[in-house]
Structure formats: C-alpha cells, structure tokens
N, C-alpha and C positions, 0 to 999 in steps of 0.2 A: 596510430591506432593498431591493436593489434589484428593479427589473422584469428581469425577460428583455429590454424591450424596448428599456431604456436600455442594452445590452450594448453600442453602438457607443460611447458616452461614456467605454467603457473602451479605445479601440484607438487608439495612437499610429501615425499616416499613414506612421512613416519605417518600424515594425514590417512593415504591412502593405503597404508600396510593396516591402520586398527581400523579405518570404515568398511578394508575387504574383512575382516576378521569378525567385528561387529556383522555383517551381513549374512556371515556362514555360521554366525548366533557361535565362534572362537572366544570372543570377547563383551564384556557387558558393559566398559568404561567406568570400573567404580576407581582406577585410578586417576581421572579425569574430577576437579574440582567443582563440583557444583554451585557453588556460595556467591554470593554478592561479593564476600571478603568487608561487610559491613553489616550488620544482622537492622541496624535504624534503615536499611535502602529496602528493608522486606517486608512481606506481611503475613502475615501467619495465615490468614485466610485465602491466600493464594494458592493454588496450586502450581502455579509457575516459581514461585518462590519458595517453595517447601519440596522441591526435586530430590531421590535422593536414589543411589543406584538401586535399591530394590521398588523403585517404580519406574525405571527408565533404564532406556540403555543410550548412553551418552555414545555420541563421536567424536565430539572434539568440542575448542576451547580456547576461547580468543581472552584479551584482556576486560570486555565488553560481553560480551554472549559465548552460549555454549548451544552445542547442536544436540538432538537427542532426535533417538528414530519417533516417528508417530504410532500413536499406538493402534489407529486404525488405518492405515494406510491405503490410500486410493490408488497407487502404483507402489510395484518393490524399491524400494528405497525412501518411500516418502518421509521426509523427516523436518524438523522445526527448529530453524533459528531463532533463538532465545536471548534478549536481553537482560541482562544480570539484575542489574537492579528493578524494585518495580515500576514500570511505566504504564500507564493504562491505553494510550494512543501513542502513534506516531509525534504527535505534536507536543508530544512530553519529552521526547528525545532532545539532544545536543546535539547540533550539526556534527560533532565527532561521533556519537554514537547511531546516529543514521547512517553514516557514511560505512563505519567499522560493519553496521548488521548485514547491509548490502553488500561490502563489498567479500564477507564469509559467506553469504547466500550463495554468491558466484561459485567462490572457490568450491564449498559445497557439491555444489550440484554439479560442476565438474568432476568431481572425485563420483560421485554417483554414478554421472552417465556413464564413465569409463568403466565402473568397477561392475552396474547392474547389468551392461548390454554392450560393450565392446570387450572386454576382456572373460566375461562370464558365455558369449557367444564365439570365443577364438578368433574375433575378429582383428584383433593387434597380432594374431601369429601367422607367420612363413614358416611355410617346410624349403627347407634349401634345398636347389638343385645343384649338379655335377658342377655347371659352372661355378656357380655362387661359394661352391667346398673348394675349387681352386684359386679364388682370390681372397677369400677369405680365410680359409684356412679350415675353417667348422664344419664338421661331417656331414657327408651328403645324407639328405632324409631330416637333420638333426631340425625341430621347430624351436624360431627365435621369438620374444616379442619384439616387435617394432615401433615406431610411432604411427596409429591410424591414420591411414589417408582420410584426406579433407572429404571423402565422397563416404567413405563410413562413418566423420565424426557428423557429417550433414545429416543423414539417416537419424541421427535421435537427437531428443533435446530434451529442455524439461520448462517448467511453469514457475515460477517467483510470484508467489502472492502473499496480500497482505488483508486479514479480514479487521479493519478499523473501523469499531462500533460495534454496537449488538446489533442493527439495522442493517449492515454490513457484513451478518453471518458469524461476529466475533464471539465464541463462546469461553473463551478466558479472558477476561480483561488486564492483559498484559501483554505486552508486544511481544509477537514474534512472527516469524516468516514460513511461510510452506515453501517446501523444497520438491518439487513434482519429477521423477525423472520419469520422460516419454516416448515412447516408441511406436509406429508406424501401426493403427489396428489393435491400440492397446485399451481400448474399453472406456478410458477413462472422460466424462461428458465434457468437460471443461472448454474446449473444441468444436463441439457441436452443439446442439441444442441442450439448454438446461432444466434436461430432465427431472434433475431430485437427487440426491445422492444413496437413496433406497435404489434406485435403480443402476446407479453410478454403481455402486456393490455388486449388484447383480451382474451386471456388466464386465465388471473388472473381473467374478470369479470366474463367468462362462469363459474367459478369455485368456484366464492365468497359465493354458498350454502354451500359447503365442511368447511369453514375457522371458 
C-alpha cells in the first residue's frame, strides 16, 4: 500500500504543468479532446456530451473520461470527472470504466491539492542555508521546491463524490465525479452540518481570504 507521502510518485509533470496553467486561467484545454471518439455513445441532449472548449475549461484526458473545471465551484479547484460516453448511473458503467474514473479522480485531486494549497502557499519551498550551499553546492538564500513533508501533505485533502440519481442531488444525468480540493476553515459544508449550498456559497465567499 502506498504512503500518503509517495503521492508525488504518482503525478505526471505534463498533468500538473496544464492544471497549474488552467488554474492561473494560462490555459483553457481546447487542445485537450473532448469527444466520445464515437458520436452513437452521445446524445445531443446532453450537456455532458456536447462539451466543447468555449463552455469549459478542460484539464485533462484519459482514454475513458476527461476532467473539466466546474463552473460553480465550491472550493478553488473544484472540478468534474467525466465519463466520455453517455452513462446515466454508476451502474451503467464497465467495471473498466469505474475503475479508470476513480482511479483519474485520485490522480486529480492530487495534482489539485498540490497545485491549489501546497505549492500556491510555498509550502514545497526551502530557502538554503550556509550549510545546505556547502553540500550541495546551490547558493546560499537560493529557494528550492522539495517534496512536501507528510505533516503539510496531512494539512489538506479533498472530497470524491458522486451525485447518482436525481434523489441523490444529480443534476446531469451523466456520470461524473466531483473533485473537492480542502483545506483546514475553508467554508465548505460538506464536513459539517448540511446547510444548503446557498449558504455553502456564502460561506465559501466570506472565506475565500483563508484559500
């Protein structure tokens, strides 16, 4: 099993070079595919299946699903895994492509965490000391990033959910996953008592100095 602490071991540099890019609104993903790659897997009444970069800003892109930010965001980085074809439930899915959506949800929301609140808060960087510039060689003062200790990547997390059903909050009936990246006082109800997401807003904007 792995650590928490080997979670960078899982993040591909091209991943997290367009979701930092997409975040600092560098990037919009319109060279990122949107398509089924079969136009019989879609439906024209969908909004999930009628994506297309001027209503999304895509991050990325598995064989199976693509990621796109959300466009009302309950935290910064909130974004939606998406499976390509249309599925209306979980229970429509192939144990291959349940496996693929969750296991890009992860990936995800690791590139998130690192990118909204460990690297956007300097928390992967050292400034070298005297010592550190004579064994290693790199000026003293100079700031490196590093790999986050286990006690800063513990500090934040994020949320995986899945709304399955209209009874179940699901407002497009087509699979996909919320991606929540979370931090410590960050507004967001999910955690506490379930307020209403009128308030969750409220919440989130009183707070968006903290994020």
């Amino acid at each position: 099993m792995r650590e928490r602490s080997d979670f960078q071991e899982l993040l591909d540099e091209g991943i997290v070079n367009r979701v930092r890019r997409a975040l600092e609104h560098e990037a919009d993903g319109r060279d990122i595919d949107l398509g089924s790659g079969n136009k019989g897997l879609q439906r024209d009444d969908c909004d999930f299946c009628r994506l297309e970069p001027r209503n999304c800003v895509a991050l990325h892109a598995s064989p199976c699903t693509v990621t796109i930010l959300d466009r009302t965001p309950v935290t910064r980085g909130h974004s939606l895994v998406i499976i390509r074809r249309h599925a209306p439930s979980l229970e429509s899915l192939t144990e291959a492509e349940l496996a693929e959506l969750f296991a890009q949800a992860r990936l995800v929301a690791q590139v998130l965490v690192q990118e909204v609140y460990i690297v956007r808060r300097g928390l992967n960087a050292e400034q070298h000391s005297p010592a550190d510039a004579a064994t290693t060689g790199v000026s003293e003062g100079a700031v490196v990033n590093r790999v986050p200790s286990v006690s800063v990547q513990n500090r934040f997390g994020y949320n995986i959910g899945v709304n399955n059903g209209q009874c179940a909050g699901q407002s497009v009936p087509h699979v996909h996953v919320h991606v929540i990246p979370r931090a410590p006082g960050d507004g967001f109800w999910c955690t506490h008592r379930p307020w209403g997401m009128e308030l969750a807003k409220r919440r989130l904007k009183a707070n968006r100095h903290r994020l």
